[in-house]
Backbone as JSON Lines, residues from 0, in Angstrom:
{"i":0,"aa":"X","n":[-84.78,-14.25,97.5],"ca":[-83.43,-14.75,97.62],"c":[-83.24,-15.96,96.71]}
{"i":1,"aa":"X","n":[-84.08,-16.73,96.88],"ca":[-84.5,-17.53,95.4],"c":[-83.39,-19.31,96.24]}
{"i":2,"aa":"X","n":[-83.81,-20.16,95.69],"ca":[-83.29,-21.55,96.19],"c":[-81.7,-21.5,96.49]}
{"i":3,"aa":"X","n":[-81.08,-20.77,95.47],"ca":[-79.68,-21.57,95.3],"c":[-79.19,-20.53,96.5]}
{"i":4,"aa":"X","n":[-79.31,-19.43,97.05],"ca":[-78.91,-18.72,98.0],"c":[-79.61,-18.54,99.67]}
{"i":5,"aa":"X","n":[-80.32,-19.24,99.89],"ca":[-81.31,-19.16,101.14],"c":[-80.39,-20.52,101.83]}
{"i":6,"aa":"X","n":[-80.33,-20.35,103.09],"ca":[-79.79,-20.95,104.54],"c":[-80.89,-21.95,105.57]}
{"i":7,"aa":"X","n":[-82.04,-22.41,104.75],"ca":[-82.16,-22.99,105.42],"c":[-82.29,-24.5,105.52]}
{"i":8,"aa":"X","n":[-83.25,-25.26,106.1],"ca":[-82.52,-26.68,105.94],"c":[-83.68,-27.25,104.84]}
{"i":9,"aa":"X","n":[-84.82,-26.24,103.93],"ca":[-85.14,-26.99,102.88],"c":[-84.7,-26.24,101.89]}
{"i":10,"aa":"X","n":[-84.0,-25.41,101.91],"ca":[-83.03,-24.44,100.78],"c":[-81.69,-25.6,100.72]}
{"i":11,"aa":"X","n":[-81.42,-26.24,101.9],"ca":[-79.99,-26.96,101.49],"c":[-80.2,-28.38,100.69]}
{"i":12,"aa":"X","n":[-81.71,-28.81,101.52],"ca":[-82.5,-30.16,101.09],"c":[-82.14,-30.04,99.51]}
{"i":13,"aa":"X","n":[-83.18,-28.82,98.96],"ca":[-83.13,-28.8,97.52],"c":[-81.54,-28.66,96.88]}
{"i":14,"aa":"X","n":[-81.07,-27.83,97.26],"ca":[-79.18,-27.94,96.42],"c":[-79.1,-29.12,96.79]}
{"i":15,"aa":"X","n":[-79.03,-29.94,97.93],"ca":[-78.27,-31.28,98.13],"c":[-78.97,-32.25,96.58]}
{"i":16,"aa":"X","n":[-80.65,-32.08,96.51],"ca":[-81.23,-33.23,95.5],"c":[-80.54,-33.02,94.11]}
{"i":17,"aa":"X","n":[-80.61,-31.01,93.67],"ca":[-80.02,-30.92,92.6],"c":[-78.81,-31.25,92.1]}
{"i":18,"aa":"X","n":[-77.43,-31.16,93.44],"ca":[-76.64,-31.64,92.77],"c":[-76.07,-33.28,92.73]}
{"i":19,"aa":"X","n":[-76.89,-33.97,93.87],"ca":[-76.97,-35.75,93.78],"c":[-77.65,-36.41,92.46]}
{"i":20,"aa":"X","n":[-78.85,-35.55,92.31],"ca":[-79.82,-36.24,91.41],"c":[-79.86,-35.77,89.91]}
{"i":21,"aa":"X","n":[-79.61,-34.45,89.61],"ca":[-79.97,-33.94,88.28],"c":[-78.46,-33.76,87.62]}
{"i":22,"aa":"X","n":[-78.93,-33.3,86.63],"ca":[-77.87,-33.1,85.35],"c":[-78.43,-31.52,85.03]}
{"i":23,"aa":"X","n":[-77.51,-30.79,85.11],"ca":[-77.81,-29.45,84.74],"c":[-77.58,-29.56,82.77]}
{"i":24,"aa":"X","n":[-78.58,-29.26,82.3],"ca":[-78.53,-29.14,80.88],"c":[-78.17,-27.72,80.35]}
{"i":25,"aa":"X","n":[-79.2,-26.77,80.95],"ca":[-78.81,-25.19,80.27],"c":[-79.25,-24.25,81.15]}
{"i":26,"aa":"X","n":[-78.55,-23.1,81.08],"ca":[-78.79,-21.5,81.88],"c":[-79.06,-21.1,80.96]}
{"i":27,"aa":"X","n":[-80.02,-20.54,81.42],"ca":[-81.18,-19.3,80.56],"c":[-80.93,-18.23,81.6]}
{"i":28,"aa":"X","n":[-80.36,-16.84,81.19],"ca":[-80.25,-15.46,81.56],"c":[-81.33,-14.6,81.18]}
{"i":29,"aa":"X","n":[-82.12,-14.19,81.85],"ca":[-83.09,-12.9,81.57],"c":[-83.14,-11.69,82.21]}
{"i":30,"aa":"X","n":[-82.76,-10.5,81.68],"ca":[-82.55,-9.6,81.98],"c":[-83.42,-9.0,82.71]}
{"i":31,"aa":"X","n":[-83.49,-7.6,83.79],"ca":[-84.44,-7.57,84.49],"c":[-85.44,-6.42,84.01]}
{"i":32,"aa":"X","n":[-86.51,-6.77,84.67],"ca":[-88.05,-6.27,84.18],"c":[-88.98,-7.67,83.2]}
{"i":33,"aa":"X","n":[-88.59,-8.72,82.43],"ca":[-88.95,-9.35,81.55],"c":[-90.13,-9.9,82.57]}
{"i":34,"aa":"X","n":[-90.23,-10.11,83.73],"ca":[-91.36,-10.6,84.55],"c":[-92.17,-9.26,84.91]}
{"i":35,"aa":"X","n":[-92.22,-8.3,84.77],"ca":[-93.08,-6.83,85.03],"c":[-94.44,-7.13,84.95]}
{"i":36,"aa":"X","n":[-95.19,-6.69,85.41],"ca":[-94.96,-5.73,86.45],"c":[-94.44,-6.73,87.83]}
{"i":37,"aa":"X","n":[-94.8,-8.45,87.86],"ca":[-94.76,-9.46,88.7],"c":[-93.16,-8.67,89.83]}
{"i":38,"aa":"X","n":[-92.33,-8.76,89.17],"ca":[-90.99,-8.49,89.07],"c":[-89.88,-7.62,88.44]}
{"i":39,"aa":"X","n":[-89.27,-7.38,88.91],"ca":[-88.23,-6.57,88.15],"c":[-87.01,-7.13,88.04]}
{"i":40,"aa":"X","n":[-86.76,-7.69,88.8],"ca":[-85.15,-8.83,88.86],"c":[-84.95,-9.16,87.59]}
{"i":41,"aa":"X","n":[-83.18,-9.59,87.69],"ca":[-82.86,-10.51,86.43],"c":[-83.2,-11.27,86.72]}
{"i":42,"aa":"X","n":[-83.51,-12.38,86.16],"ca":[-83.92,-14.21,86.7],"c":[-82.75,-14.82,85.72]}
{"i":43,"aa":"X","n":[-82.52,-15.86,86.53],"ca":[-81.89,-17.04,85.99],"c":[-82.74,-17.97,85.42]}
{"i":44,"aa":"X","n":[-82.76,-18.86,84.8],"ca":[-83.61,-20.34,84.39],"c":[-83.17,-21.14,84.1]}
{"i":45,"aa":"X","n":[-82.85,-22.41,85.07],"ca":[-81.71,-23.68,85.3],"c":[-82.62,-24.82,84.74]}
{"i":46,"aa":"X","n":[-82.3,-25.27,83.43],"ca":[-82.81,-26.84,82.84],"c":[-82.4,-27.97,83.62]}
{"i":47,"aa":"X","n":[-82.66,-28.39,84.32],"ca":[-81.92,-29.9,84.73],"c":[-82.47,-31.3,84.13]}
{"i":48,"aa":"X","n":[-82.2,-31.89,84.03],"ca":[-82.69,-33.62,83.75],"c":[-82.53,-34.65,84.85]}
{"i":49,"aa":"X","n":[-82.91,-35.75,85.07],"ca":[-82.41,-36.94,86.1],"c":[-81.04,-37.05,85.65]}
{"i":50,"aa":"X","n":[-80.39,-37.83,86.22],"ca":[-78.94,-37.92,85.6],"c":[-79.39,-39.71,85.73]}
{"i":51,"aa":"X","n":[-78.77,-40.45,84.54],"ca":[-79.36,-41.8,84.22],"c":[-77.76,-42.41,83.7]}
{"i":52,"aa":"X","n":[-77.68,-43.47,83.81],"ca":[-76.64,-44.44,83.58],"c":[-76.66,-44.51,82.19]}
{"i":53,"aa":"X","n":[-76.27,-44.27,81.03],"ca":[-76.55,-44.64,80.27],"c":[-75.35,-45.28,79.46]}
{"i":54,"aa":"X","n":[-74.99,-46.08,78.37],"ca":[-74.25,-46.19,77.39],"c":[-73.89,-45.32,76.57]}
{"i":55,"aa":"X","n":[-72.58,-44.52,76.16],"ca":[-72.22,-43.42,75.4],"c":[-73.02,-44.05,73.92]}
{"i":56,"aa":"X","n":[-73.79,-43.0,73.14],"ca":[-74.01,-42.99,72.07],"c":[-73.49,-42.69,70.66]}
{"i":57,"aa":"X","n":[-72.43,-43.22,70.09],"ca":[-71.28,-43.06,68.95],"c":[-71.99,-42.91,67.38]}
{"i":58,"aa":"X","n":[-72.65,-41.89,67.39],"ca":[-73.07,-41.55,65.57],"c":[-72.62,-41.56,64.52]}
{"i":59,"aa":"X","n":[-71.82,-41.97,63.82],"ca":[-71.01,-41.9,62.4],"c":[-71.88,-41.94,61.48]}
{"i":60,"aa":"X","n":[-71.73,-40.46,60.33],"ca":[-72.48,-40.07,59.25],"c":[-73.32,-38.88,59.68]}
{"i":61,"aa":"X","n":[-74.14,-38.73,58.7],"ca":[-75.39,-38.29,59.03],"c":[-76.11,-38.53,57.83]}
{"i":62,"aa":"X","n":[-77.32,-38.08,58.26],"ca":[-78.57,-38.25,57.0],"c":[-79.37,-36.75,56.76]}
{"i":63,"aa":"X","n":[-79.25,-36.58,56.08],"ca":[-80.14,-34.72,55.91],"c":[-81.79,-35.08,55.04]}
């Protein structure tokens, strides 16, 4: 059933930390069988980071 869909109270623990604490960066989609023989499911694959205070970073130019 996998974290983001399970009912119980350390399935909610974890959604509550992911969406207080992290920064979702990227979804990764994988079609199913790519885990075989382990699995056959599609899987998802959720990047997150801490989420941090930071100062916006303003780049003008570039350099190659």
């Amino acid at each position: 059933m996998g974290v983001l869909f399970g009912s119980s109270n350390a399935h909610k623990a974890i959604r509550k930390e992911l969406i207080e604490n992290q920064k979702l960066e990227a979804v990764i989609s994988m079609p199913s069988g790519v885990f075989k023989p382990y699995a056959g499911v599609s899987t998802g694959i959720l990047i997150f980071t801490k989420k941090q205070v930071m100062e916006e970073l303003i780049m003008s130019g570039s350099m190659i």
